[in-house]
Biopython code that builds the backbone (N, CA, C, O; Angstrom):
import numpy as np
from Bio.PDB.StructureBuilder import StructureBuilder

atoms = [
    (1, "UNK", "N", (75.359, 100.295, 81.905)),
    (1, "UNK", "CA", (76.699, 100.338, 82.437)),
    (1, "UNK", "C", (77.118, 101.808, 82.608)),
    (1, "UNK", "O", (76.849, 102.573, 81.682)),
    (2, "UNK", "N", (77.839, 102.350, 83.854)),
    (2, "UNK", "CA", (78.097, 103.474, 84.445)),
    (2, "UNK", "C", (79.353, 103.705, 83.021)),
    (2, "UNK", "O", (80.007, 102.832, 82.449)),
    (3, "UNK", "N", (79.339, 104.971, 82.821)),
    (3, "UNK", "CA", (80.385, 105.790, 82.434)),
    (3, "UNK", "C", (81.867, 106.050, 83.284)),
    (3, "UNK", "O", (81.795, 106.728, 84.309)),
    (4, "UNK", "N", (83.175, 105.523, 82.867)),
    (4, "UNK", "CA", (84.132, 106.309, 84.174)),
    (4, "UNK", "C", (83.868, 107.135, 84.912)),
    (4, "UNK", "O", (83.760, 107.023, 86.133)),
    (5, "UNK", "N", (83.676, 108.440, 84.011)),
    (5, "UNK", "CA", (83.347, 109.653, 84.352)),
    (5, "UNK", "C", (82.536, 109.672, 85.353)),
    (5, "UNK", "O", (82.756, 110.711, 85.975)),
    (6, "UNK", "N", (81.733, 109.087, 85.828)),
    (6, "UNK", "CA", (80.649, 108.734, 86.470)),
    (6, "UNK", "C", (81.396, 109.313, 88.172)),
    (6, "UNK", "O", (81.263, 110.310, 88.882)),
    (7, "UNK", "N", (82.319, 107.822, 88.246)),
    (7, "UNK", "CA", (83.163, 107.757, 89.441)),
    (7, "UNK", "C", (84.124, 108.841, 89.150)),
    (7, "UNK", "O", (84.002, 109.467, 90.203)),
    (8, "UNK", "N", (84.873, 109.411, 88.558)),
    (8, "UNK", "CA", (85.493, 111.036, 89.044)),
    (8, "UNK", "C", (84.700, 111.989, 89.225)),
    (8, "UNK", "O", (85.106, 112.826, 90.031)),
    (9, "UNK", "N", (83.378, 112.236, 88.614)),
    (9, "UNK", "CA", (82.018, 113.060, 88.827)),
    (9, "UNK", "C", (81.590, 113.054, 90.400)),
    (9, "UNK", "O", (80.845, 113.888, 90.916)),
    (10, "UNK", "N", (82.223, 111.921, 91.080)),
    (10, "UNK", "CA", (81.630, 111.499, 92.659)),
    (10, "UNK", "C", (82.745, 112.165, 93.484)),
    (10, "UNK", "O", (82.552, 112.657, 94.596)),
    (11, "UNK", "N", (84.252, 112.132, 92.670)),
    (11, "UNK", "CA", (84.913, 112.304, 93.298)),
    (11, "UNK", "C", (85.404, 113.745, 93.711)),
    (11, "UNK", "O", (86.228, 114.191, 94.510)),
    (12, "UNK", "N", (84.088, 114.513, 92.358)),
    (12, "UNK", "CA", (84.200, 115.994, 92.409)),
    (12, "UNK", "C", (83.216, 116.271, 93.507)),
    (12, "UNK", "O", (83.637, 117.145, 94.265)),
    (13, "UNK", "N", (82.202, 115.866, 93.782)),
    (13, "UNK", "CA", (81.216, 115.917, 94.442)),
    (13, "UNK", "C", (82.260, 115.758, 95.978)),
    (13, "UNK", "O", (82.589, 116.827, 96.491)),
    (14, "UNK", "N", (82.552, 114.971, 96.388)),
    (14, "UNK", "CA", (83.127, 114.207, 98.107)),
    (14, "UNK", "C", (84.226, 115.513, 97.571)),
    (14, "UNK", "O", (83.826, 116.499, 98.190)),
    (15, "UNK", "N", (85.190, 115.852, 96.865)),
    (15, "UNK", "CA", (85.983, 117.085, 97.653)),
    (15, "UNK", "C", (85.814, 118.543, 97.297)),
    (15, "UNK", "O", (86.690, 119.403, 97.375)),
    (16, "UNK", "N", (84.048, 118.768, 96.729)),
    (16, "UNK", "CA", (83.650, 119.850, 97.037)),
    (16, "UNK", "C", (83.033, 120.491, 98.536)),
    (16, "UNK", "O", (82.924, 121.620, 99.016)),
    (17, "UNK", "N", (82.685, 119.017, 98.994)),
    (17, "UNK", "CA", (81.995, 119.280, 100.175)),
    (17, "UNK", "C", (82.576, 120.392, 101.434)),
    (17, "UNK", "O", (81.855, 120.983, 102.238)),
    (18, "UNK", "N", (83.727, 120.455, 101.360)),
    (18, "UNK", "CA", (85.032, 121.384, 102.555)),
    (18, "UNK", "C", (84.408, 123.027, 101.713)),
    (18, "UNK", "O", (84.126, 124.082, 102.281)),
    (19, "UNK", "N", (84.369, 122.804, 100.677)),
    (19, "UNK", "CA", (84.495, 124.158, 99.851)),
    (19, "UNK", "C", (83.009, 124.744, 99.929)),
    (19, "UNK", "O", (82.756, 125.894, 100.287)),
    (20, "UNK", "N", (82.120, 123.849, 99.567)),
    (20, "UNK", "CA", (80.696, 124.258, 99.662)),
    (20, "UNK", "C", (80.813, 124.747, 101.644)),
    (20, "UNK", "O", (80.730, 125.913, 102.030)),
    (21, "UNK", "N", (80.988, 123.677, 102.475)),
    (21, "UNK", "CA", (80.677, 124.472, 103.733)),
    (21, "UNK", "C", (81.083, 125.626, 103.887)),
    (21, "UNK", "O", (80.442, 126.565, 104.359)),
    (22, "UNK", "N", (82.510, 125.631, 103.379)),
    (22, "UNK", "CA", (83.702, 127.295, 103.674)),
    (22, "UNK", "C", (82.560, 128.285, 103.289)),
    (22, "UNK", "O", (82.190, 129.077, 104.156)),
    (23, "UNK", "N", (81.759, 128.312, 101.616)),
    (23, "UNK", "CA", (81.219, 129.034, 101.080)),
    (23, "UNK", "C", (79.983, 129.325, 101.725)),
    (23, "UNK", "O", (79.484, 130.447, 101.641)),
    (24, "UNK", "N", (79.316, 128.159, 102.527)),
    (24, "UNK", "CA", (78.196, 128.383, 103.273)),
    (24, "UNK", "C", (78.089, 129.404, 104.203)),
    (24, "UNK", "O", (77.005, 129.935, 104.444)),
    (25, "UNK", "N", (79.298, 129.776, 104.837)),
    (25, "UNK", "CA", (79.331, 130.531, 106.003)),
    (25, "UNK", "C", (79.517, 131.907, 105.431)),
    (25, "UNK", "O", (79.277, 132.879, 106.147)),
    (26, "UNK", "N", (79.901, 132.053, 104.278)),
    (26, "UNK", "CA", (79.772, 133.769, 103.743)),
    (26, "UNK", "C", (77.963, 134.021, 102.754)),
    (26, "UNK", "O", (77.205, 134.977, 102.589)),
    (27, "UNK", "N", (77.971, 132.779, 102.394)),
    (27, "UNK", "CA", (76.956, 133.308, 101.126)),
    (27, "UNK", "C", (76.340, 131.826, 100.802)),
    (27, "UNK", "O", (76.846, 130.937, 100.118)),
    (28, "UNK", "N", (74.881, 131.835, 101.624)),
    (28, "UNK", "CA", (74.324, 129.816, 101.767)),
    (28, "UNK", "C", (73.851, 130.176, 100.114)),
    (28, "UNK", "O", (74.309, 129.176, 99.561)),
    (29, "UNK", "N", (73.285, 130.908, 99.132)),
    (29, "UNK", "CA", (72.949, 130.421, 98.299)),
    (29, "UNK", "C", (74.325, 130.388, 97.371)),
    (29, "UNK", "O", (74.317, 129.575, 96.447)),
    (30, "UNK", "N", (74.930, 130.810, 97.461)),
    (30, "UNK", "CA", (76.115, 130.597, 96.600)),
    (30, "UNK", "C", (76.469, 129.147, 96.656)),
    (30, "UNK", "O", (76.767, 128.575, 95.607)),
    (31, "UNK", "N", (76.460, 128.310, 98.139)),
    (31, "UNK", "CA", (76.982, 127.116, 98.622)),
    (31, "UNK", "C", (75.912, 126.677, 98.085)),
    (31, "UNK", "O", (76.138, 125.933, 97.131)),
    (32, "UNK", "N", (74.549, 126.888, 98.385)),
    (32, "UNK", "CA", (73.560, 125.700, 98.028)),
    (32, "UNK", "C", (73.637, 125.409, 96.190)),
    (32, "UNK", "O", (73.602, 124.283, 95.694)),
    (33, "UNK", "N", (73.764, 126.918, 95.265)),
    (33, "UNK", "CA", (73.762, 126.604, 94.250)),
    (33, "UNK", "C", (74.905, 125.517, 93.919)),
    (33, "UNK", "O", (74.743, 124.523, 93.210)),
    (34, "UNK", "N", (76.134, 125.916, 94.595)),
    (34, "UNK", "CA", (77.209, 124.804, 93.841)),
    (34, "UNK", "C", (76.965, 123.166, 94.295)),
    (34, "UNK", "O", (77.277, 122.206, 93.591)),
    (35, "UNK", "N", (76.229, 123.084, 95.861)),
    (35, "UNK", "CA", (75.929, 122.330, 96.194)),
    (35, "UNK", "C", (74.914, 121.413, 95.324)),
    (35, "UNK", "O", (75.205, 120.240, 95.561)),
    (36, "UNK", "N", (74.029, 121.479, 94.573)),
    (36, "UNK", "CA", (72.945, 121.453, 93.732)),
    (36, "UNK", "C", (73.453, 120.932, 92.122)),
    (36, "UNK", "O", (73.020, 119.994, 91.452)),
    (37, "UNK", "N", (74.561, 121.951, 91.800)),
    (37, "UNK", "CA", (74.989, 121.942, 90.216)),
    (37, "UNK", "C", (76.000, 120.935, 90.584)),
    (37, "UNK", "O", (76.021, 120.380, 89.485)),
    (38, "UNK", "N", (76.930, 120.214, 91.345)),
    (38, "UNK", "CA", (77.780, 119.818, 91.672)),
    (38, "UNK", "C", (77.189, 118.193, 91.908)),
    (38, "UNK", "O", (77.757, 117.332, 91.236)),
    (39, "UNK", "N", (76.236, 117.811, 92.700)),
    (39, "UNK", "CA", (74.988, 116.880, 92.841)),
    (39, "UNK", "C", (74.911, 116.432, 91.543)),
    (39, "UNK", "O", (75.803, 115.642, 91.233)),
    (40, "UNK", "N", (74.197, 116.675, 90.789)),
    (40, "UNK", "CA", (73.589, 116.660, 89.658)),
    (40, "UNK", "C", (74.303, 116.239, 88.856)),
    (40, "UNK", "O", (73.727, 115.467, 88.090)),
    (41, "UNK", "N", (75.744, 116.444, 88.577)),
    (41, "UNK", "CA", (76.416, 115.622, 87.948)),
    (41, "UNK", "C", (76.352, 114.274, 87.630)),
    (41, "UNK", "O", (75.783, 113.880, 86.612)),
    (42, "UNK", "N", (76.723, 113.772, 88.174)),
    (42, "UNK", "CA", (76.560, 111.958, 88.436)),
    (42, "UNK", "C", (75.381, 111.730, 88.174)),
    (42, "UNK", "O", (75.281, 111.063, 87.144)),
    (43, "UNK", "N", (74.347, 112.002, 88.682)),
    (43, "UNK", "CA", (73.101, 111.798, 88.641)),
    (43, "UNK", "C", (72.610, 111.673, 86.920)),
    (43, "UNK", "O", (72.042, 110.795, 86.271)),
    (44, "UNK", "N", (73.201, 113.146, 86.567)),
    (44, "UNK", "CA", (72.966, 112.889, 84.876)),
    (44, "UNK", "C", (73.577, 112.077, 84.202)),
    (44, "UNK", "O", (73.149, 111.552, 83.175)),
    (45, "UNK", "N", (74.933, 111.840, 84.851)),
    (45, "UNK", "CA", (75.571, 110.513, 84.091)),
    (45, "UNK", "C", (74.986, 109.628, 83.950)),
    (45, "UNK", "O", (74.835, 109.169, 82.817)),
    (46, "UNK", "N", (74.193, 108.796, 85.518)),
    (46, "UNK", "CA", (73.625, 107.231, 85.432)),
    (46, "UNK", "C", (72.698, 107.244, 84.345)),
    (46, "UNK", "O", (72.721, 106.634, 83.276)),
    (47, "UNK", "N", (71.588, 108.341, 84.989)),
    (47, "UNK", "CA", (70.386, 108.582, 83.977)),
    (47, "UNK", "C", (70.924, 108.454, 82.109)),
    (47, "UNK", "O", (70.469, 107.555, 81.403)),
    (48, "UNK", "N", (71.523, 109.083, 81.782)),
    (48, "UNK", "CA", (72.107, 108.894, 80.212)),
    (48, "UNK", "C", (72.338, 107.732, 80.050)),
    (48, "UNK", "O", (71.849, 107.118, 79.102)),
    (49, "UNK", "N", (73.301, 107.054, 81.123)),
    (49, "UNK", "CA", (73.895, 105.794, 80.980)),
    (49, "UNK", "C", (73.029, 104.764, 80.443)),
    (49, "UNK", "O", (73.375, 103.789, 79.776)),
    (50, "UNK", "N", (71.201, 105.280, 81.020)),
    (50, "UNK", "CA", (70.188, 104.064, 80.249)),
    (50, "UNK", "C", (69.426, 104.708, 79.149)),
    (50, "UNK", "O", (68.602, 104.061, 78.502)),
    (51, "UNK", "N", (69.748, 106.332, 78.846)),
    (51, "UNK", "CA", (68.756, 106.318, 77.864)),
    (51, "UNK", "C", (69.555, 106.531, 76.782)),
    (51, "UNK", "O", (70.763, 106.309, 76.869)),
    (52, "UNK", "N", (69.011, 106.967, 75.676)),
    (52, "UNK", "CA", (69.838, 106.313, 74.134)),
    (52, "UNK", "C", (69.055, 107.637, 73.642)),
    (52, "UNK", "O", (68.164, 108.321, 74.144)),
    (53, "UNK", "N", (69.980, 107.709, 72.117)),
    (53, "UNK", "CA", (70.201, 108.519, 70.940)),
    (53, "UNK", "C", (69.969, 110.083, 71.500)),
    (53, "UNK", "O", (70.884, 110.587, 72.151)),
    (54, "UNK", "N", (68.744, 110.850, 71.248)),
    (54, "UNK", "CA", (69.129, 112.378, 71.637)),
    (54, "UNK", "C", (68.738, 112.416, 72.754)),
    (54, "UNK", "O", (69.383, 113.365, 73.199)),
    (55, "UNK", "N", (68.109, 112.044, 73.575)),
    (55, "UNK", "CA", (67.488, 111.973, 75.113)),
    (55, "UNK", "C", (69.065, 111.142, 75.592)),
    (55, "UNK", "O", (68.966, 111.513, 76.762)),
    (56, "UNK", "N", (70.031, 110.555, 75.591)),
    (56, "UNK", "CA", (70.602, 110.068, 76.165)),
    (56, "UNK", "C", (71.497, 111.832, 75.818)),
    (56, "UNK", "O", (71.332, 112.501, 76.839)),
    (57, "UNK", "N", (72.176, 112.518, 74.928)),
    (57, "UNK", "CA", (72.872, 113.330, 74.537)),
    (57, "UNK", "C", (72.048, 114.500, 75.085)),
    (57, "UNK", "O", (72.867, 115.379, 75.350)),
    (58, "UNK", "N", (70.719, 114.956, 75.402)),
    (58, "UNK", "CA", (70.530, 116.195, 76.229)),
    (58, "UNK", "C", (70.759, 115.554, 78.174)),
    (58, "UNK", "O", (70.855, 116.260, 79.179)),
    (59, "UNK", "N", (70.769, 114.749, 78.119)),
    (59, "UNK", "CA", (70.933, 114.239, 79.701)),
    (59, "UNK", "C", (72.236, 114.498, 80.200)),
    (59, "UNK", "O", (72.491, 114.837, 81.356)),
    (60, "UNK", "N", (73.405, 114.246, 78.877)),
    (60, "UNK", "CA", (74.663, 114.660, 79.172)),
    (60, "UNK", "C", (75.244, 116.021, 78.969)),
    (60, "UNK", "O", (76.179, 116.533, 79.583)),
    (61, "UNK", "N", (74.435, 116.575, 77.880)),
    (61, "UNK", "CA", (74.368, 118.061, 77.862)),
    (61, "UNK", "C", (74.225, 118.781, 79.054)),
    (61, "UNK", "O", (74.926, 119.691, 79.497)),
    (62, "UNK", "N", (73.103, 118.188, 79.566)),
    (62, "UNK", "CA", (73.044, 118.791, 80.816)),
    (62, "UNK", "C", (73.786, 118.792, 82.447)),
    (62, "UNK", "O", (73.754, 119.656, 83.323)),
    (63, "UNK", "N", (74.361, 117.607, 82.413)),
    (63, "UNK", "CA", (75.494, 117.311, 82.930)),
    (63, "UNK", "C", (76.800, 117.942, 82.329)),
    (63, "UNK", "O", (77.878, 117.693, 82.869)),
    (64, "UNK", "N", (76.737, 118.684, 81.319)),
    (64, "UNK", "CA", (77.892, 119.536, 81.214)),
    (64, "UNK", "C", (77.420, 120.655, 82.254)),
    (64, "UNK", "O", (77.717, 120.881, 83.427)),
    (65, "UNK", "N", (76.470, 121.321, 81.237)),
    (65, "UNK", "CA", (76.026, 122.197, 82.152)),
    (65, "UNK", "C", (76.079, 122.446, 83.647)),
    (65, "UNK", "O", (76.569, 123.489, 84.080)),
    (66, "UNK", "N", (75.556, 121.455, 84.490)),
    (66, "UNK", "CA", (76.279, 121.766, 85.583)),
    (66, "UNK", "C", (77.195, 121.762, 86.051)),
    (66, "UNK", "O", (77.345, 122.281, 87.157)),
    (67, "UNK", "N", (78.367, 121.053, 85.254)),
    (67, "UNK", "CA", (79.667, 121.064, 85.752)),
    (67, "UNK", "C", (80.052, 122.383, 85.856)),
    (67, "UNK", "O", (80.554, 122.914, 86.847)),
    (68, "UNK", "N", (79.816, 122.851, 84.875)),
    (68, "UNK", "CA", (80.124, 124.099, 84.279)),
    (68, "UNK", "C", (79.780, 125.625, 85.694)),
    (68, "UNK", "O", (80.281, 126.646, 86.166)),
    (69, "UNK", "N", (78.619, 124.754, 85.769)),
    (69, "UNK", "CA", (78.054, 125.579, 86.858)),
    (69, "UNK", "C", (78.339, 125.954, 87.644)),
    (69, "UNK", "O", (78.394, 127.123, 88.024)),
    (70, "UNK", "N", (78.774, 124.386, 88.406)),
    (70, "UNK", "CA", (79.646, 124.072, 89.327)),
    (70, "UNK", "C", (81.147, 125.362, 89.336)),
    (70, "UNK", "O", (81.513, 126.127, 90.229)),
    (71, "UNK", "N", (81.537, 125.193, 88.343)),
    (71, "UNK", "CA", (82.661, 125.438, 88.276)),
    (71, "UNK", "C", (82.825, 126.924, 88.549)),
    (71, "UNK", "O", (83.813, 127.440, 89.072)),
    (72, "UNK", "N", (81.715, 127.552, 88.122)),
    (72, "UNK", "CA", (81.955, 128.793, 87.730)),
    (72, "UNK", "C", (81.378, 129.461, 89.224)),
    (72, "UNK", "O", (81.693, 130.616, 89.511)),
    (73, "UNK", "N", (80.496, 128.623, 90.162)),
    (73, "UNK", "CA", (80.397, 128.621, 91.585)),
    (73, "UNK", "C", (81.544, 129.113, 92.373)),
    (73, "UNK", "O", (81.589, 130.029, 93.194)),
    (74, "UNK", "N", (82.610, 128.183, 91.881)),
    (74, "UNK", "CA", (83.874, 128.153, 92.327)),
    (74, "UNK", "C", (84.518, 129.326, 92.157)),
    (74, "UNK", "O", (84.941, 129.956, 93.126)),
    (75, "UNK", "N", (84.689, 129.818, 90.685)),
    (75, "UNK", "CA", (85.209, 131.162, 90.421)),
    (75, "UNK", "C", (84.599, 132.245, 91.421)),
    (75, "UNK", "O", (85.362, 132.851, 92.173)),
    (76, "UNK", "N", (82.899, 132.550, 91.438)),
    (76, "UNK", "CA", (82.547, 133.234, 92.415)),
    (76, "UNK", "C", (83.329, 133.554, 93.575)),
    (76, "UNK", "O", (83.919, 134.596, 93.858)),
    (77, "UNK", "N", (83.200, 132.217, 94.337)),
    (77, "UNK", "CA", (83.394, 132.112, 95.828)),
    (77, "UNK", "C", (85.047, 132.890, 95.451)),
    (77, "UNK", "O", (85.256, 134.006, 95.926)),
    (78, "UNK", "N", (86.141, 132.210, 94.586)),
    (78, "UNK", "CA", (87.187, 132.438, 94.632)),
    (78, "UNK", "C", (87.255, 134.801, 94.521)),
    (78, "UNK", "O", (87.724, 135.753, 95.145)),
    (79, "UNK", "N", (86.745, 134.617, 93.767)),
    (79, "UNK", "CA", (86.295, 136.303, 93.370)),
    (79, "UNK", "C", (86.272, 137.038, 94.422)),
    (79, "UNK", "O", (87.066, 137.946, 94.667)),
    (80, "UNK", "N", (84.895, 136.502, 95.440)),
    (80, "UNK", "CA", (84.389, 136.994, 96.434)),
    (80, "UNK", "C", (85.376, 137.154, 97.593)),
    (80, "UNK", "O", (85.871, 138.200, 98.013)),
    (81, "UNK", "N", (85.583, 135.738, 98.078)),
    (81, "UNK", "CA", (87.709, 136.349, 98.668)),
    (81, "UNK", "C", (86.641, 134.740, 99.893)),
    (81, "UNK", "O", (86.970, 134.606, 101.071)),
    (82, "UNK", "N", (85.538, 133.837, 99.280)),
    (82, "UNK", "CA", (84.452, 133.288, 99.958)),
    (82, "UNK", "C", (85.797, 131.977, 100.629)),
    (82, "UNK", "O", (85.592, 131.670, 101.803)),
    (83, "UNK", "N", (86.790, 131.418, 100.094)),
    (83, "UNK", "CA", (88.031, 130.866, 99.520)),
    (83, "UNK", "C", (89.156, 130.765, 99.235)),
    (83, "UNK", "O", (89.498, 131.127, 98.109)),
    (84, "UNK", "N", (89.752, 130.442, 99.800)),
    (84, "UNK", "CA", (91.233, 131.264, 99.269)),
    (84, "UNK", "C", (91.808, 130.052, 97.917)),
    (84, "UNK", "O", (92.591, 130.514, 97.087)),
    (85, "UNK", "N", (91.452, 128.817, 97.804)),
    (85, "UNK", "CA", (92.211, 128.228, 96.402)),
    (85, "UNK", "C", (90.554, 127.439, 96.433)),
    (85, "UNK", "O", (89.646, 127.466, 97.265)),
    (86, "UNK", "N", (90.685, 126.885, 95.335)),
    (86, "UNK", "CA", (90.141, 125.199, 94.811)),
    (86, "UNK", "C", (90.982, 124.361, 94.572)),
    (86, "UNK", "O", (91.531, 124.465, 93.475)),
    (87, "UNK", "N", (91.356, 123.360, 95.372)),
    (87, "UNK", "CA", (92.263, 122.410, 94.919)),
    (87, "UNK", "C", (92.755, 122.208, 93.448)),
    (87, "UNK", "O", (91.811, 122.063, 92.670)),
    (88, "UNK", "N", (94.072, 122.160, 92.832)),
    (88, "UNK", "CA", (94.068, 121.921, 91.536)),
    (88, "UNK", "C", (93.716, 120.900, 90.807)),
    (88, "UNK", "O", (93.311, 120.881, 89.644)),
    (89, "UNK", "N", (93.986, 119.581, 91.959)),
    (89, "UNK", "CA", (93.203, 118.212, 91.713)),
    (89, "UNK", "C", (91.943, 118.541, 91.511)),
    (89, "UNK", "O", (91.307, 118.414, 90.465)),
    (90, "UNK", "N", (91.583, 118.969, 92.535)),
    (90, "UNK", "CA", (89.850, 118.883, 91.843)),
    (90, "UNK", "C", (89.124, 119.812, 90.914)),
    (90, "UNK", "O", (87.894, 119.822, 90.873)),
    (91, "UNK", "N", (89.912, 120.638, 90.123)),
    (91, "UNK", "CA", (89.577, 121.741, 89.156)),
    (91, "UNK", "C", (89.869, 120.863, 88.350)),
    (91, "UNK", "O", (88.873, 120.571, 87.688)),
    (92, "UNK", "N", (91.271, 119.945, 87.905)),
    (92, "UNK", "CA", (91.481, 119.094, 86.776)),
    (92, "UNK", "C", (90.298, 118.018, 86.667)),
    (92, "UNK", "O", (89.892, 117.562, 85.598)),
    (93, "UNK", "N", (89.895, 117.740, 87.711)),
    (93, "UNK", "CA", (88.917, 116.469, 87.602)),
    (93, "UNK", "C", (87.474, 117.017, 86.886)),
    (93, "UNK", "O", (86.775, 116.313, 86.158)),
    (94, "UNK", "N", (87.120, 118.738, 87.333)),
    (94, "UNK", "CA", (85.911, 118.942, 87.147)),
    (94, "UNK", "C", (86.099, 119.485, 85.675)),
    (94, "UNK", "O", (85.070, 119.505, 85.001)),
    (95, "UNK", "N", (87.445, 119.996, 84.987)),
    (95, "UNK", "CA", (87.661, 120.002, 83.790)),
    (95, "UNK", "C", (87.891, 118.194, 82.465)),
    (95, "UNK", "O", (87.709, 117.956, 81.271)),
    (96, "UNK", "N", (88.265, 117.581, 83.431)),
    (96, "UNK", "CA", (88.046, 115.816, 83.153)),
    (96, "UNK", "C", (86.364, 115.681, 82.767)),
    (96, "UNK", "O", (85.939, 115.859, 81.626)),
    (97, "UNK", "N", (85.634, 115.385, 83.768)),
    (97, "UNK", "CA", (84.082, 115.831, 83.743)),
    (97, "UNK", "C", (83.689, 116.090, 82.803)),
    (97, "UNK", "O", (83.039, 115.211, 82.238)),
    (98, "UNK", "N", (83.873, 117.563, 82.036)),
    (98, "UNK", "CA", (83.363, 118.120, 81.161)),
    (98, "UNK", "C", (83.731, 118.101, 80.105)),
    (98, "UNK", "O", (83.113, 118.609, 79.170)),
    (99, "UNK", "N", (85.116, 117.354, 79.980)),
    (99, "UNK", "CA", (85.351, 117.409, 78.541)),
    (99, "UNK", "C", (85.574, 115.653, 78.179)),
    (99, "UNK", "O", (86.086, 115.148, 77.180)),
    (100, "UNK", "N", (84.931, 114.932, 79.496)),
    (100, "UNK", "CA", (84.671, 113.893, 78.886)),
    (100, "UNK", "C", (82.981, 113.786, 78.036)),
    (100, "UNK", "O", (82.807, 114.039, 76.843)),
    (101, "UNK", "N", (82.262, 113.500, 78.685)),
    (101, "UNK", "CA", (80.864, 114.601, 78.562)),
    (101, "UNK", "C", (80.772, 115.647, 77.044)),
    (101, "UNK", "O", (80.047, 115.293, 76.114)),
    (102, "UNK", "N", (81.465, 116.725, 76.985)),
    (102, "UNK", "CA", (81.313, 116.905, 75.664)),
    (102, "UNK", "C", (82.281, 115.741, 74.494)),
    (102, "UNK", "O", (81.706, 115.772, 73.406)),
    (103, "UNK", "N", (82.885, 115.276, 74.471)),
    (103, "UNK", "CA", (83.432, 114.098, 73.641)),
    (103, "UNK", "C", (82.292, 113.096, 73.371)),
    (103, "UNK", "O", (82.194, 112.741, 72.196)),
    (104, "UNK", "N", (81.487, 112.620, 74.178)),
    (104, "UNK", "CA", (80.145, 111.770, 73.930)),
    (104, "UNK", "C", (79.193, 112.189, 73.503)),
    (104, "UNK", "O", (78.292, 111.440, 73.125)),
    (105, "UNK", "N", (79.073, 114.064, 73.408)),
    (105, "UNK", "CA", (77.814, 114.130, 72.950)),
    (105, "UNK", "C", (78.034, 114.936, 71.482)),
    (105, "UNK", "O", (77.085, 115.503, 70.940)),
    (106, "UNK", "N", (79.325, 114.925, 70.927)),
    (106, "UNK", "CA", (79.834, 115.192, 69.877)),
    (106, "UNK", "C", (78.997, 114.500, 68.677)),
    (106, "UNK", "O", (79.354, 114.650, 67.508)),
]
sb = StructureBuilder()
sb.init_structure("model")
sb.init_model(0)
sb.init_chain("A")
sb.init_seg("    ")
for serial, (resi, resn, name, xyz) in enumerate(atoms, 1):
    if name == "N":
        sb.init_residue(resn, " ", resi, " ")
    sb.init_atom(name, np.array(xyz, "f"), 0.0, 1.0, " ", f" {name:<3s}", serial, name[0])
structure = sb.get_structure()
């Protein structure tokens, strides 16, 4: 059985996509990395979702991790001038993400 998190993890993914292209056009590996760490999310969710005890807890570890990644993608681009905002909705969601995620692997 999917995690919530799962489905807001998708929903970080569908309204990064505007932001990853914006970022594509100054700097493609910057876009591809967030593109990539941003992916991967969900993906580590389902995967955990079937495996159990510490292999289920490094799967979500690592799904922090890229959130994280993700996130800090974002700071870049924002730094770089790659951007002018990140939605606040979707900064709360990708902070949702990660601190649902570390709560489970507590």
């Amino acid at each position: 059985m999917l995690l919530n998190v799962y489905w807001v993890a998708l929903e970080v993914v569908r309204e990064l996509r505007p932001v990853i292209e914006q970022i594509g056009r100054h700097n493609r590996n910057l876009a591809d990395q967030l593109d990539r760490s941003s992916v991967s999310v969900p993906l580590a969710i389902a995967e955990g979702s079937s495996a159990r005890g510490k292999i289920r807890n490094a799967v979500y570890q690592r799904g922090i991790c890229e959130m994280r990644e993700a996130r800090s993608c974002c700071d870049v681009a924002l730094a770089c001038g790659y951007v002018a905002s990140i939605s606040p909705v979707t900064s709360s969601k990708i902070d949702h993400v990660i601190g649902a995620l570390v709560k489970i692997v507590r």
